[in-house]
N, C-alpha and C positions, 0 to 999 in steps of 0.2 A: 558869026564869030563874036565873040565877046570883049570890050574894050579892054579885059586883063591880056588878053590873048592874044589883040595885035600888038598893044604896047611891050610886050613880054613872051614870045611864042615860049612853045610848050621846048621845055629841055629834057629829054625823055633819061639821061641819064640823072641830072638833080631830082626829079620823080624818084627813080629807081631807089635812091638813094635816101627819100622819105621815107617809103614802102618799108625798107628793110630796115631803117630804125626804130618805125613805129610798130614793125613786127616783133625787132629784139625786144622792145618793153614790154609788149604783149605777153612774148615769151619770158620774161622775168616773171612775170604776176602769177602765169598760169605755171612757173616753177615753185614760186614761193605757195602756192593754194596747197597743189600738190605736193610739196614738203611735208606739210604741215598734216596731211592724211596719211600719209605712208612712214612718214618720219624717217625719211631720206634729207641730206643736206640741202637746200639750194644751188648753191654750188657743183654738187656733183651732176644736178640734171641739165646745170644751164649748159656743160661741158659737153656732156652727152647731144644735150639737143643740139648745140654749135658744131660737134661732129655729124651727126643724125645731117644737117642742113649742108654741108661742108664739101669738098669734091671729092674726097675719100668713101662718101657714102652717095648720098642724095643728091646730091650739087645744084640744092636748091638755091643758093645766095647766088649772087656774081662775083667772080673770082675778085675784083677790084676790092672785094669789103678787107679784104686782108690788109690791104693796105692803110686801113686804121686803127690798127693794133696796136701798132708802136707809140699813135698819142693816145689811144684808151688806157693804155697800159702809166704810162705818164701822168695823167690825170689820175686816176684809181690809186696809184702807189704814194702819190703825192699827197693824196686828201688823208691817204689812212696812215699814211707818215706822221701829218698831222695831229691826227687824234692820238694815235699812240706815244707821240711826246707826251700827252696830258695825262694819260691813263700809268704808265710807269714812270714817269719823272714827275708827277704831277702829285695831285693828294696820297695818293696810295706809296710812292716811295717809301715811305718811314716803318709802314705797312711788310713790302714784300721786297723793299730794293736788297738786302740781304740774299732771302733767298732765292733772286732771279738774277742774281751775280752768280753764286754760287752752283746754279743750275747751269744757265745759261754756259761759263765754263769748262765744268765738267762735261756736259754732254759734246759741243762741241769739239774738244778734243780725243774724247775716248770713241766719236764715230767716227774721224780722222782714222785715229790707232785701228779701230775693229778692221773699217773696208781694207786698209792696208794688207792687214795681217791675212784676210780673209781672202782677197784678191791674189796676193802674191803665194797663200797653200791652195791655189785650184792654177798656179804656172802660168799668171800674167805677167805680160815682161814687167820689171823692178820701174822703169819710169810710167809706164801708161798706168800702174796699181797707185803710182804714189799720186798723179794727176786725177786720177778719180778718186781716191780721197780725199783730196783736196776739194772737191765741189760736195763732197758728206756733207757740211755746218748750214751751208745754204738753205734757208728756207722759205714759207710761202706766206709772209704776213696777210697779205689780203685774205686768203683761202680761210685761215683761222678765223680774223678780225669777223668775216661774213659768216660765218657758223655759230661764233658766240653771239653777235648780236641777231640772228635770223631766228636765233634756238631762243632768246631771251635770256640765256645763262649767266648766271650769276652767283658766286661763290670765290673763294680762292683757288680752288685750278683756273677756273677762267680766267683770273685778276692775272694770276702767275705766269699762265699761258700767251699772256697776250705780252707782257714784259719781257718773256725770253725769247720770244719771236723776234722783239724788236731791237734786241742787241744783238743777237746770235749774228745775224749778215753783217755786224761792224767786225767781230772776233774772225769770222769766217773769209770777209775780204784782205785782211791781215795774215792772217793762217798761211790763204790761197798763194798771197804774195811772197811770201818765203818757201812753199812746197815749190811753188814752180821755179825758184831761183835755186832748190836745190835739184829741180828736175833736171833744170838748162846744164848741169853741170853733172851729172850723171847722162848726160848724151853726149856731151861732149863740147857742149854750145857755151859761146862765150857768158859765163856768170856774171851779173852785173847785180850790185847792191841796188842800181837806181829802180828794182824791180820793186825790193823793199819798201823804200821812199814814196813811190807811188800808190803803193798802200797804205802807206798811215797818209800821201797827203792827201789820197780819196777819202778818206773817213774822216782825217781831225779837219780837212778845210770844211768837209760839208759840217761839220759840226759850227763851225768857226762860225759860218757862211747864217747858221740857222741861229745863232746864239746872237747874232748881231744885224739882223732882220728883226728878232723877237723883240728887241727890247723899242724899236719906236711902235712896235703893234701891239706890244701890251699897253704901253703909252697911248697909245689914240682908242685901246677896248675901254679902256677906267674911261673917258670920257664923253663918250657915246650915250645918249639917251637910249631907251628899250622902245625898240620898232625904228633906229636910223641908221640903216647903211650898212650894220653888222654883217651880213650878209655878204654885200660888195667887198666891204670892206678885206675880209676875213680870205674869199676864195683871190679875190688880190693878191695880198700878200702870199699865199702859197704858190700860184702860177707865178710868182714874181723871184720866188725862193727857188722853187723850181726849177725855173727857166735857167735863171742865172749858175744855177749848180751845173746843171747840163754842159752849158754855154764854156767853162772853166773842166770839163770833167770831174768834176766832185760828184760823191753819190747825194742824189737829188733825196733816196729818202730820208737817210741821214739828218739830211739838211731840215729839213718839214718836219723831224722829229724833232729836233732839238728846237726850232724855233715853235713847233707846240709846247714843248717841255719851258720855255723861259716865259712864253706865254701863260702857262699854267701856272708857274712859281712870281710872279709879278702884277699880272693884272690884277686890277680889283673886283672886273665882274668878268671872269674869266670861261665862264662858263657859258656863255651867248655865242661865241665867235664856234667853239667845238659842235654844238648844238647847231648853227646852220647852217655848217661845215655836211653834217649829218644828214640834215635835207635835204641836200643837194647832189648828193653822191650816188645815189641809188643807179641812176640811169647810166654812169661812168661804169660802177662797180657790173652790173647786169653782161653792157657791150664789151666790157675788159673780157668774162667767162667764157662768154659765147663766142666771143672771136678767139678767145685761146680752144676753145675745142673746135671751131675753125682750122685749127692749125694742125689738129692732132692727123697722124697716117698712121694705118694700122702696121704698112709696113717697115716703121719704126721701129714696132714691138718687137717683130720678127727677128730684126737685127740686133736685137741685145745682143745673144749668146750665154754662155756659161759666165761673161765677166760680168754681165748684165744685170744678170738672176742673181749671179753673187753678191753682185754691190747691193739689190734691194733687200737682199733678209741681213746682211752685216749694216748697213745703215739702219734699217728697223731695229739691229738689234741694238747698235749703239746708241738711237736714242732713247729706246726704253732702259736700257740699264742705266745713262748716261742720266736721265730724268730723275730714277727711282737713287743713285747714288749723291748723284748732285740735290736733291732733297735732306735728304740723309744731313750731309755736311755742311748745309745750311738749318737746320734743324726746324723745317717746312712741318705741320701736319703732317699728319698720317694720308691725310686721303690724297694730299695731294703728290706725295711720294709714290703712292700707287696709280693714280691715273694720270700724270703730270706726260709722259713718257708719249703715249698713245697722242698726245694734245699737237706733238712738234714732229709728225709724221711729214705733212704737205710740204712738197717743195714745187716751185716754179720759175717763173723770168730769173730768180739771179741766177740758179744753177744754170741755165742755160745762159744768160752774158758770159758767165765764167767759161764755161764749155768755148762759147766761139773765139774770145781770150787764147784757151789753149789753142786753139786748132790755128791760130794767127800763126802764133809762137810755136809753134811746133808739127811744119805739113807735112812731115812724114807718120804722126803719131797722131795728133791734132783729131784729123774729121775718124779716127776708132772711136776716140773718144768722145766724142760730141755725139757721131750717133748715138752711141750708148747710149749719152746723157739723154738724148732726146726721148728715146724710148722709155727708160729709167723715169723719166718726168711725168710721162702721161701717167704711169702705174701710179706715182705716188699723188700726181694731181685729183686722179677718182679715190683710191682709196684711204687718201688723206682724210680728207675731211669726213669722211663717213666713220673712221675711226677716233676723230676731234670729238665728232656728234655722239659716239657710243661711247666714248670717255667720260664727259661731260654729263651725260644720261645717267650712267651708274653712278656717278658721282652724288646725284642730287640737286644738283645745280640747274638741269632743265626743268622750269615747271609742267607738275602734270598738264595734261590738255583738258 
């Protein structure tokens, strides 16, 4: 026996546990190789393979891996929170902040209107139609964020695409907070404005929270030499922004936005901190997919029903009209008026927080709806991003191979 081995016996479960992380990165490389010949997303296969591996299929992993989800998922939302404060509040605002307000709005509220409308003419009852429209606006920043940058894309649908992503779950956690205080009151449940309140103060505190982090981290980026710290420094402050958003219930990504966004508009070399932000993410972003298609059950799907299937072609269809309109009235290009729509398909983790939300507040109504959502989620988790990728593609924005 080996002097590591007496000093340190063998812990068969910490092994297990190397195994299958050093598998998940495996399985990242051998998704992205294979993307990149089939011209399928990343994303969609590392879902697939995390179900493929999962106990709904395979049951090749140990059930235990699930239980790192919730910080993969925290880490991942947080790093790309990050960057997309820089990429929409950052240089490019002056750019597209027009029209990713004006998008971002419009669609928004006219997938709201559609699932509604669409839900309640196929005889959902009037509050469970108005609750699942209310998780409509919810969408999948990461899902997008890793397809633009996997594809290489670059243009104005991407630029646009990735700025309406990253407000859309500010407008939509507000929305959510007033449909359900009009729900509570269409059942008969006591209505309480403080439902309100807790939606702006999940969104303006995380904003608050990241605007007043940023400014002593743009402060110590300007005087950073190149090759000190940047790095430490940089994923610091976001697990710090992070943590503390969680810690108070503020939305964490909010928070990591807006404190990349004050970072972007302040530093003087601002551009280091995002950039090793970017290196380092990969291995989060990879265990975040694969453990959400860990999650996925088929017989999920099963359980939609007719309100299920309804909500996915009336949300599809609200964001592609809601895209191609909201363009329009921001007076966007042409191309991105037409592909913009197909880019804000994906949704994931929020609509499902909101989902368990409802179902707290409402057990008689609550888990119809949340299956739903659950079911509703995988459909658009696969076929989101494969239609980000075919948007994106005919746009011109992917270079050829």
């Amino acid at each position: 026996m080996s002097l590591v081995a007496e000093v340190a016996p063998t812990n068969h479960s910490e092994a297990d546990g190397l195994i299958v992380v050093g598998l998940f990165l495996l399985a990242g490389f051998a998704a992205h190789v294979l993307g990149k010949r089939v011209h399928v997303p990343r994303i969609t296969l590392l879902l697939l393979l995390g179900f493929l591996a999962g106990p709904s299929a395979l049951d090749l992993i140990p059930s235990k891996a699930s239980d790192w989800f919730p910080l993969a998922t925290e880490l991942a939302l947080s790093m790309i929170g990050f960057q997309l404060g820089e990429r929409f509040l950052g240089k490019k605002l002056r750019e597209t902040g027009k029209i990713v307000l004006s998008i971002s709005l419009v669609d928004v509220f006219l997938a709201v209107i559609i699932v509604f409308v669409c839900l309640v003419a196929v005889q959902t009852p009037l509050a469970i139609a108005l609750l699942m429209a209310s998780l409509a606006p919810a969408t999948a920043p990461a899902a997008t964020v890793d397809v633009v940058r996997e594809s290489d894309a670059k243009g104005p649908v991407s630029d646009t695409a990735l700025g309406v992503v990253a407000i859309d779950d500010a407008w939509g956690v507000m929305l959510f907070s007033i449909l359900l205080l009009v729900a509570q009151a269409l059942t008969g449940q006591n209505a309480s404005g403080a439902i309100v309140l807790d939606g702006v103060r999940e969104v303006g505190g995380g904003v608050l929270l990241g605007v007043v982090l940023g400014l002593p981290m743009a402060w110590l980026t300007g005087r950073i030499r190149p090759g000190e710290l940047t790095l430490v420094e940089a994923i610091g402050f976001v697990l710090l922004c992070a943590g503390i958003a969680m810690r108070f219930e503020l939305s964490y990504v909010l928070a990591c936005m807006a404190m990349g966004a004050t970072v972007s508009n302040l530093a003087t070399h601002h551009e280091r901190p995002f950039h090793s932000i970017e290196q380092v993410e990969q291995p989060f972003l990879i265990t975040f997919f694969l453990l959400a298609g860990f999650q996925f059950h088929v017989a999920s799907i099963g359980t939609m029903g007719l309100a299920g299937v309804t909500y996915i072609l009336a949300r599809s269809l609200g964001r592609l009209a809601g895209g191609y309109l909201g363009s329009r009235l921001g007076r966007a290009p042409s191309v991105v008026a037409t592909h913009i729509g197909w880019c804000l398909l994906p949704q994931a983790g929020v609509a499902l927080g909101l989902g368990l939300i409802v179902a707290e507040r409402f057990p008689e109504l609550g888990s119809q709806v949340l299956s739903t959502v659950i079911g509703t989620t995988i459909v658009f988790e696969v076929i989101g991003p494969i239609a980000t990728r075919c948007a994106l593609r005919h746009a011109g924005e992917i270079p050829e191979p």
